[in-house]
N, C-alpha and C positions, 0 to 999 in steps of 0.2 A: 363507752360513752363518756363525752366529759364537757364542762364547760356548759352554754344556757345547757345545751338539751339535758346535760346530765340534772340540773337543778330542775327542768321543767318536767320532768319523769318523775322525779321527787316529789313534786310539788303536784300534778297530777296524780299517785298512787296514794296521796297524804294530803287531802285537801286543806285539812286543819297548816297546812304548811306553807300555802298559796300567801304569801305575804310582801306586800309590796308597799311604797311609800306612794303618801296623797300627791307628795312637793305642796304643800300648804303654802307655804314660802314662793316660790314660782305660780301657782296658779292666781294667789291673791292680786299678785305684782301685774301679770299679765290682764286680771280685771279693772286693778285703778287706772292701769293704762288706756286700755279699751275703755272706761267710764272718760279719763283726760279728756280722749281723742273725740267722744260723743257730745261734752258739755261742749268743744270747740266748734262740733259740726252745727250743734244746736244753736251755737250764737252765730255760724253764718245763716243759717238757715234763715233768724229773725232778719239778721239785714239782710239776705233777700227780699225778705216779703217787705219790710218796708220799704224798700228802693223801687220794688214793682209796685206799691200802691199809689205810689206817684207817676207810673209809668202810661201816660196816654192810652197807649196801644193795649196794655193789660190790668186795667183797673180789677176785673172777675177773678184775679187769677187764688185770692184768699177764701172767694164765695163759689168760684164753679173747678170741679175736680176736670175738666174739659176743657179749659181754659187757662188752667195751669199748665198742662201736658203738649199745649203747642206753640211753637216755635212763633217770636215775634219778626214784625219786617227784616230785623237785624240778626235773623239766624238764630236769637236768645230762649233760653229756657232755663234758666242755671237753676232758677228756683225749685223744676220738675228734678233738673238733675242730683242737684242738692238731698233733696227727697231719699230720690234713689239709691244714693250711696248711706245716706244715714240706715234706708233700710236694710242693706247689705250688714253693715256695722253693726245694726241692731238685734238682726239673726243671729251675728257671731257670739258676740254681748251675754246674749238670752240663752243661748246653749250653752256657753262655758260657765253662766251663773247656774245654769240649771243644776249642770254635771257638779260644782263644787258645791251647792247645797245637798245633792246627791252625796257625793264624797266624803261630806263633813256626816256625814248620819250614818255611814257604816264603819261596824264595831271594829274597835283593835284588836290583834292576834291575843288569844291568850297565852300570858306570860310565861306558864310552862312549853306550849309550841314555839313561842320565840327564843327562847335558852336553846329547846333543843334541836332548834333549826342555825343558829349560833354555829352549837357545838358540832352537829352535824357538817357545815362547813368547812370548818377548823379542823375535823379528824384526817387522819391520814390514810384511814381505810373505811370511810365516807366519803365527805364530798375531798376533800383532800386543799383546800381553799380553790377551787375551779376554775374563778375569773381572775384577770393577770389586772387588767386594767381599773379605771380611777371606782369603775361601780361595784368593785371586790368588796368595799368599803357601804352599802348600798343598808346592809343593816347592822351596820354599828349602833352603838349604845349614843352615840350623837344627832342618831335619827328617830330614835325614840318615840318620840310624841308625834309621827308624821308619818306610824303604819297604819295599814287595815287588813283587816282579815277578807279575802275572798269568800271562805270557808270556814266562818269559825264552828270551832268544834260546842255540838252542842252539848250540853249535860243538864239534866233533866230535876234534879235534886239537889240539897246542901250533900249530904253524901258522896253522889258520885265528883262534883268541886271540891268536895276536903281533899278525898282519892287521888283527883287527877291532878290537885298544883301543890299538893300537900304529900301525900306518900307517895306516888313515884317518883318525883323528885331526889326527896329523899332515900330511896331505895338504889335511883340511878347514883348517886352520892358514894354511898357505902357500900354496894355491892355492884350492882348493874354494870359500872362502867366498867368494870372488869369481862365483863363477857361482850366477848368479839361476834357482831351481827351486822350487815353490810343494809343497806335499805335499797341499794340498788344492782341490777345484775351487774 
C-alpha cells in the first residue's frame, strides 16, 4: 500500500494522526466574496422594490408576499426573482459560515502527534514521503497554524501531558529512533 490509502490507514489505525488543514486562508476569502456578492444582490434587490413601488401594475408587491410572486402585463417579476437568488446565495453563505465557525472551534493536533506524523512521513521504512505532488508539502512547518485534529488524543491528567509531549519525545530522541517498527503492513 502506498500513497493516500497508505496515509489514510495510518491515519484510521491512529486517530490522534487524522490531521488536516482548515485553509483558513481559502475559506475566509471564499466568505468575503460570497458576503461582496450578497451586499450587490441586496442593493439590487432595494432598487427593485423601489422601481416596483412606482409601478401602476404592482403597487402590493412590498406589502402582499402574492403579489410580489406574479408576473406583471410585461412578463416582469424581477423583484420575486431577485428574492430567489439572494435565497440561493444565502443558503450557500450560511453553511459555509456555519462550517468555518465550526472549523475555527476544533482543536489543533497535539504537537507531539504532529512531529511524529512529520517524521513518520519522511522515514523511509514508514511513510517513505508517499505523495509525489504539490500536497506532499500539505503539513509543513508553513502550515502550522491552519491544522486541526479530527481525533485529538485525549489525556486525562497534568501526568499523563508531561508523559506524552515531554518524555516520549524525549526517549524517541535518544533511544527510540533507533528501533526499527513499521506502523503499517
Amino acid at each position: 500500500m502506498e500513497g493516500y490509502p497508505q496515509i489514510a490507514q495510518v491515519m484510521g489505525d491512529h486517530g490522534e494522526l487524522a490531521i488536516f488543514r482548515r485553509f483558513n486562508f481559502l475559506n475566509r476569502q471564499s466568505l468575503l466574496l460570497m458576503q461582496a456578492e450578497l451586499v450587490h444582490l441586496e442593493s439590487d434587490l432595494q432598487a427593485l422594490a423601489e422601481r416596483d413601488k412606482s409601478c401602476p401594475e404592482c403597487p402590493n408587491r412590498s406589502r402582499d408576499w402574492w403579489s410580489l410572486t406574479q408576473f406583471d402585463s410585461k412578463g416582469n417579476r424581477e423583484q420575486w426573482d431577485k428574492v430567489l437568488q439572494i435565497r440561493e446565495k444565502l443558503k450557500e453563505y450560511n453553511d459555509d459560515l456555519y462550517k468555518q465557525a465550526f472549523l475555527s472551534n476544533v482543536p489543533t493536533p497535539d504537537e507531539y502527534d504532529l512531529e511524529f506524523f512529520r517524521s513518520w512521513l519522511r522515514r523511509p521504512n514508514m511513510g517513505n514521503f508517499p505523495l509525489r505532488g504539490l500536497d506532499r508539502h500539505t503539513w509543513s512547518e508553513a502550515n502550522e497554524a491552519d491544522f486541526i485534529a479530527v481525533q485529538r488524543r485525549k489525556t486525562t491528567d497534568a501526568f499523563s501531558d508531561w508523559f506524552i509531549n515531554t518524555l516520549v519525545p524525549y526517549f524517541h530522541r535518544k533511544v527510540g529512533h533507533r528501533i526499527k517498527v513499521c506502523l503499517t503492513n
